[in-house]
C-alpha positions in Angstrom: 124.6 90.4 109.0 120.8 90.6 108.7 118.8 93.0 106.7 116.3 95.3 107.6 112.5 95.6 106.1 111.4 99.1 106.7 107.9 99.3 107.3 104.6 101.6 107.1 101.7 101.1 108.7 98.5 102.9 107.3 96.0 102.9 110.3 96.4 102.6 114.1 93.5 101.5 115.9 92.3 97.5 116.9 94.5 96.3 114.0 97.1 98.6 114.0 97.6 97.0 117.6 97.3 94.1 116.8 99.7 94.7 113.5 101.9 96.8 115.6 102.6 93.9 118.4 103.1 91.2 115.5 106.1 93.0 113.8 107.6 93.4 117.1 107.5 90.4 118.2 108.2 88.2 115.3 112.2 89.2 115.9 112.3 88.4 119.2 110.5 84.8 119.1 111.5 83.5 115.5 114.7 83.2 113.7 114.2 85.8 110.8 116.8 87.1 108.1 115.3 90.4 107.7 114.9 92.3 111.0 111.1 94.5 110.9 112.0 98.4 111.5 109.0 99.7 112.2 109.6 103.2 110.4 106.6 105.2 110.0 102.6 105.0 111.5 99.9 106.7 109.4 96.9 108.0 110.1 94.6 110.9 109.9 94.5 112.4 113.7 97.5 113.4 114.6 97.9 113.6 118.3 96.2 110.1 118.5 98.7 108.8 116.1 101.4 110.2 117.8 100.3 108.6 120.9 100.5 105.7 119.0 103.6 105.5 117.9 105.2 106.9 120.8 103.4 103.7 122.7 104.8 100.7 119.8 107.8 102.1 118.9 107.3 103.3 115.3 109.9 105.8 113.9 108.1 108.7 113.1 104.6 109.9 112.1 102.4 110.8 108.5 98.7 112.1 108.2 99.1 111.1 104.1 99.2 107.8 103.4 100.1 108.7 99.6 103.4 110.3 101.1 104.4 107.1 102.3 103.7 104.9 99.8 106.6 106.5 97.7 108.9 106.7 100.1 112.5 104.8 99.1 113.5 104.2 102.7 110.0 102.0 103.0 109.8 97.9 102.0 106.4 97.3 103.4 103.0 99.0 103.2 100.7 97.6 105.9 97.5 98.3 105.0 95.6 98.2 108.4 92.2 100.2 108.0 88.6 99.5 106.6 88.1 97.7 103.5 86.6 100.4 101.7 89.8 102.5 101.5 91.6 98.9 101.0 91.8 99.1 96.8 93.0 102.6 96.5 95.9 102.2 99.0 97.2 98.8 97.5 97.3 99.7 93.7 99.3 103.0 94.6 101.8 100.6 96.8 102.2 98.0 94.0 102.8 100.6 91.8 105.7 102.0 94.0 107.2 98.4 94.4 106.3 97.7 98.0 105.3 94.5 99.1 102.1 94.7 100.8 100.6 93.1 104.1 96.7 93.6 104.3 93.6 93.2 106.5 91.1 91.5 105.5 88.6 91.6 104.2 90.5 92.5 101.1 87.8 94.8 99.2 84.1 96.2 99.0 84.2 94.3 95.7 85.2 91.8 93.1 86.2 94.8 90.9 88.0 96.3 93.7 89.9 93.1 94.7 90.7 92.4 91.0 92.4 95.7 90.9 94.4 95.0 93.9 95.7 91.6 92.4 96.8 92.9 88.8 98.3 96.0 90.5 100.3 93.4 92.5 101.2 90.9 90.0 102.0 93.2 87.5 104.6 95.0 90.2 105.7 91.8 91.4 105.6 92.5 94.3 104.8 89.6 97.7 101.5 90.4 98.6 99.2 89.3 101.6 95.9 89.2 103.0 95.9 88.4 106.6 93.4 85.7 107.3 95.4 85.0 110.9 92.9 82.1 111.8 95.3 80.0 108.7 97.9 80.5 111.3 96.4 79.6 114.6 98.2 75.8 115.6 95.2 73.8 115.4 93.8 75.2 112.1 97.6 73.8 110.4 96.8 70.3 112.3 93.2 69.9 110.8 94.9 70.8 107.3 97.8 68.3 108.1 95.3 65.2 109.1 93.1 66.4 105.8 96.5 65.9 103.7 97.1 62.8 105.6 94.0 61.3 104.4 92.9 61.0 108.3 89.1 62.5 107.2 88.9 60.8 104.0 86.4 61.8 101.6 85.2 65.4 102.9 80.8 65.3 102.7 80.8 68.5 105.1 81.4 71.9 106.8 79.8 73.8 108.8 81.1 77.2 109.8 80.0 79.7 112.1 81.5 83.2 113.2 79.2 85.1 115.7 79.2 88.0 117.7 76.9 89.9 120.0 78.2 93.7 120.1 75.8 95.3 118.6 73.0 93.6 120.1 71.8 97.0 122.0 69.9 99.1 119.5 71.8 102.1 121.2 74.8 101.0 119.8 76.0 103.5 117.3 75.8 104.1 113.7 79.9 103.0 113.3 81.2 102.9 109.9 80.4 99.2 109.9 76.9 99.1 109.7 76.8 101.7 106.5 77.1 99.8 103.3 79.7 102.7 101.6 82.3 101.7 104.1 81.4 98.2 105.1 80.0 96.8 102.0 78.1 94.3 104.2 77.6 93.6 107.4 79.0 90.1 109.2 78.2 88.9 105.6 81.2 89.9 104.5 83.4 90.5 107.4 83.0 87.8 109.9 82.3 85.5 106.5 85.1 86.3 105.0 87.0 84.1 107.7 85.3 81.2 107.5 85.1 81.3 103.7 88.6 81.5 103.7 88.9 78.4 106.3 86.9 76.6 103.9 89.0 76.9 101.0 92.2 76.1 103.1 90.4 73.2 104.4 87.8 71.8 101.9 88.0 73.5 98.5 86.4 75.8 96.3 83.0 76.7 96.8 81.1 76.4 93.4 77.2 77.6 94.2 75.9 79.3 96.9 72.5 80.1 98.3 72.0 83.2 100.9 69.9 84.8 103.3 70.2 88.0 105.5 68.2 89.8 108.3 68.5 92.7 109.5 67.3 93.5 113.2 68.0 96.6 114.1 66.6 99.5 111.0 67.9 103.0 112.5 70.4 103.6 114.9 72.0 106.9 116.8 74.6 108.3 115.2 78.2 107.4 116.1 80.0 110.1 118.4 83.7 110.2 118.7 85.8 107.3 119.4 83.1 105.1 118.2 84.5 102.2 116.6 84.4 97.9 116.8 83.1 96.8 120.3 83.3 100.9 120.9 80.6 102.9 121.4 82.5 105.9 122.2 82.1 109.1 124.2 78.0 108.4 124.6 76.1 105.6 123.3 73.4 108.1 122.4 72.4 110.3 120.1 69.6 112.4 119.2 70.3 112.3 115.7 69.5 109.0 113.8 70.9 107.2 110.5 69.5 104.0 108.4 71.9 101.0 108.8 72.5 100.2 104.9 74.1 96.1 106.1 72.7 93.2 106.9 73.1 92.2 110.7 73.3 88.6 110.0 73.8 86.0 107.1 73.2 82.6 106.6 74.7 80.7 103.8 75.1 77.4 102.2 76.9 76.2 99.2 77.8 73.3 97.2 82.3 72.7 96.6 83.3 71.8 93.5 84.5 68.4 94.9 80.9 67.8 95.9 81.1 68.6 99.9 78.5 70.6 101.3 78.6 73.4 103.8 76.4 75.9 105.7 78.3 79.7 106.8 76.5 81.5 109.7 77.5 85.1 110.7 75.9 87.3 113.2 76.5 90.4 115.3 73.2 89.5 117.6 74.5 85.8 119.6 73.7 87.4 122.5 76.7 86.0 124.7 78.8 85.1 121.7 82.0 87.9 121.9 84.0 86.6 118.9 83.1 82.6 118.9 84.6 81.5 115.6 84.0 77.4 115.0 84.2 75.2 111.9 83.1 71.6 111.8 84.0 68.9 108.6 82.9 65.7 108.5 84.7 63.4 106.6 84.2 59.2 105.2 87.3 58.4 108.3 86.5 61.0 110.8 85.5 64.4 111.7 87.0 67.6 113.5 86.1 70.4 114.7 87.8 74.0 116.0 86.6 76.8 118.1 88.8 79.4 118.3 87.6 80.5 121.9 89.3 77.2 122.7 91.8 78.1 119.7 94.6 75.8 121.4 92.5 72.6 121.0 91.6 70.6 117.9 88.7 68.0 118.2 89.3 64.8 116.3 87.2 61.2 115.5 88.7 58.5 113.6 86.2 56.1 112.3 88.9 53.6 111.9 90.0 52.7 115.3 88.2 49.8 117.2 84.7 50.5 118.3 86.0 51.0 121.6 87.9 53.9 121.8 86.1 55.3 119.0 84.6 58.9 120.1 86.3 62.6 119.8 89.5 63.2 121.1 91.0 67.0 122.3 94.4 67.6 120.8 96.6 70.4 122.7 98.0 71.8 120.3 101.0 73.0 122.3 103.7 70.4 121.6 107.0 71.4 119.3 105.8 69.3 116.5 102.7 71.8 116.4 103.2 74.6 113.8 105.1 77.7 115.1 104.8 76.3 119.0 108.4 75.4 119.0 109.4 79.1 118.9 107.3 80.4 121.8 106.7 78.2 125.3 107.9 74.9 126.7 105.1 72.2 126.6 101.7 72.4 127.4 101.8 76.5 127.8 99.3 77.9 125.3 99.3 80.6 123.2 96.7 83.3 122.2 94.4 85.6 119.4 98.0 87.8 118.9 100.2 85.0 118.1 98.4 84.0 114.8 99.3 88.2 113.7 103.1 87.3 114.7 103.0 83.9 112.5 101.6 85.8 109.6 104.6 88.2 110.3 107.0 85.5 110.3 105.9 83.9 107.1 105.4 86.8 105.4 109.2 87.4 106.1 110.5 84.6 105.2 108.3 84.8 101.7 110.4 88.4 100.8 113.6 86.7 102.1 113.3 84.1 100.1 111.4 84.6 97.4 108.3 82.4 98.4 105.0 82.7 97.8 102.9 83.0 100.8 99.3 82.5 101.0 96.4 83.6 101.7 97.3 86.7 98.8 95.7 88.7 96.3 94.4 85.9 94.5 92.8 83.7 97.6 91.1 87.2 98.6 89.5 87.6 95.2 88.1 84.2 94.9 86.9 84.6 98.8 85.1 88.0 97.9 83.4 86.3 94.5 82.1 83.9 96.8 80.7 86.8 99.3 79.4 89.3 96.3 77.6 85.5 95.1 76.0 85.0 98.3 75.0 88.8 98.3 73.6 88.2 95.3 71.7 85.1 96.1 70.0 86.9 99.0 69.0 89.7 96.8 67.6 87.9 94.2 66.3 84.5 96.5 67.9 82.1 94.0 71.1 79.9 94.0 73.9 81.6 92.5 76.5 80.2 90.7 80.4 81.4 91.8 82.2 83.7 89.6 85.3 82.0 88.0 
């Protein structure tokens, strides 16, 4: 007879969706001990939240998060809302023994994100940040043919995460582009993806050297139901605020196993919705992902005869593939949502068994010393050695 997990969710809108649909269906596609109850939705509107719960299925409703937290008839606090509200939230769920599934990016700061990992080791309590791209099929290939030796010697990656949806200056004044909320622009939340691919993939990133633009100075002020790709009830206002963020960030850095790489993140790729791409070059080969293509995995082997040398595309979608197995018969791909339910799944399986599970706590501070660096860098126009 299974058990159940009783879970909270602490915000409802893109990634309480996108939560929301992950602990649903990680039941119905994989084999889990534990079954998900999703128990109780929080957030700060309530006839919206209600909505919202009504809609995914979720128990019952709770406009204070710090009511919930405390609960004994809750196992998991999902923390799905902005980073700045990230640190508080965490340390009082560690504290009340909940394991804790969170959104990246983990904090506004290394102080903040430090907090959140000794609250969480000291409760011992499973704890993780949800970097989905890990879990995306053809991201666990490229780390299985780095394993395998298939790249050899890394020398190179190059990342880039852009976007174009703020690109009219019109575009409201969202919590995003205000440096009390956000902390930084793309820098830090589109960045914080591929930093953490890099790690997966490469290694740790010892120096880095930054530079940010910013395009766009004042913009109207955000009306209701403004949000991510939102503008709301009017795209204009009469009223004007400073945007505090940068609007796009350029990086490179130096690994501690001596591979170099370049990071570019932008809100302004005018045609670019949510391109996500990595490329690593290697002494044996090469690869290269884009997750608008996120069932396909580029590969070149160096040592094959001459005359087949030259990039391959992998489909992903075969049963051998990571997770693939548990969702479609061969050749039927899979989408952005099924990296939320693979999280799920192994996050599951972690609490079941008593696993550790990664990207957590600690993967999110080292990621956000690396960001705060480059932040730093830019500020300063000098290379900046990586917090330890």
């Amino acid at each position: 007879m299974s058990t159940q997990l009783r879970v909270a969710i602490i915000g409802y809108r893109f990634m309480g969706k996108a939560h929301s649909n992950a602990w649903l269906q990680a039941r119905r596609f994989f084999d889990v001990e534990s079954q998900p109850v999703l128990k109780v939705a929080c957030g700060r509107e309530k006839e919206p939240l209600r909505a919202f719960a009504e809609r995914w299925g979720w128990e019952q409703i709770e406009t204070d998060w710090r009511k919930i937290v405390v609960r004994d008839d809750i196992d998991i606090v999902d923390i799905s809302l902005p980073q700045h509200l990230h640190c508080e939230v965490a340390k009082a769920a560690a504290e009340a023994g909940k394991h804790i599934f969170c959104e990246k990016p983990m904090a506004l700061t290394v102080a903040d994100a430090q907090q959140m990992l000794e609250a969480a080791q000291q409760a011992g309590i499973k704890h993780y940040l949800n970097h989905n791209y890990r879990r995306c099929p053809a991201v666990r290939l490229a780390r299985r043919l780095i394993d395998e030796g298939k790249i050899g010697r890394i020398f190179h990656w190059r990342g880039a995460y852009q976007q174009d949806w703020i690109v009219d200056p019109d575009f409201p004044l969202t919590w995003h582009l205000l440096k009390e909320t956000a902390g930084s622009g793309p820098h830090g939340d589109l960045n914080s993806h591929s930093v953490d691919l890099a790690h997966y993939l490469v290694g740790d990133i010892a120096t880095v050297a930054c530079l940010t633009a910013r395009f766009v100075q004042k913009r109207p002020l955000a009306h209701k139901g403004a949000g991510t790709f939102a503008a709301g009830e009017s795209a204009t206002s009469n009223e004007f605020g400073e945007v505090t963020v940068e609007d796009a960030s350029l990086m490179n850095v130096e690994f501690t196993n001596g591979a170099v790489g370049s990071f570019e993140a932008t809100r302004f790729a005018s045609g670019r919705k949510n391109r996500n791409t990595f490329e690593i070059y290697g002494s044996n080969g090469g690869l290269a992902f884009d997750l608008e293509r996120m069932n396909e995995l580029q590969y070149y082997s160096r040592v094959e005869p001459d005359y087949v040398q030259g990039f391959r595309t992998i489909m992903v979608t075969e049963p051998s593939h990571s997770y693939i197995s548990n969702w479609w018969p061969p050749g039927h791909i899979i989408g952005y949502e099924h990296s939320f339910v693979h999280a799920v799944v192994d996050f599951i399986h972690a609490i079941d068994k008593d696993l550790p599970i990664e990207p957590n706590f600690s993967d999110g501070l080292k990621c956000i010393k690396v960001l705060e660096a480059g932040l730093q860098s830019a500020a300063s126009g000098k290379r900046v050695d990586v917090m330890v």
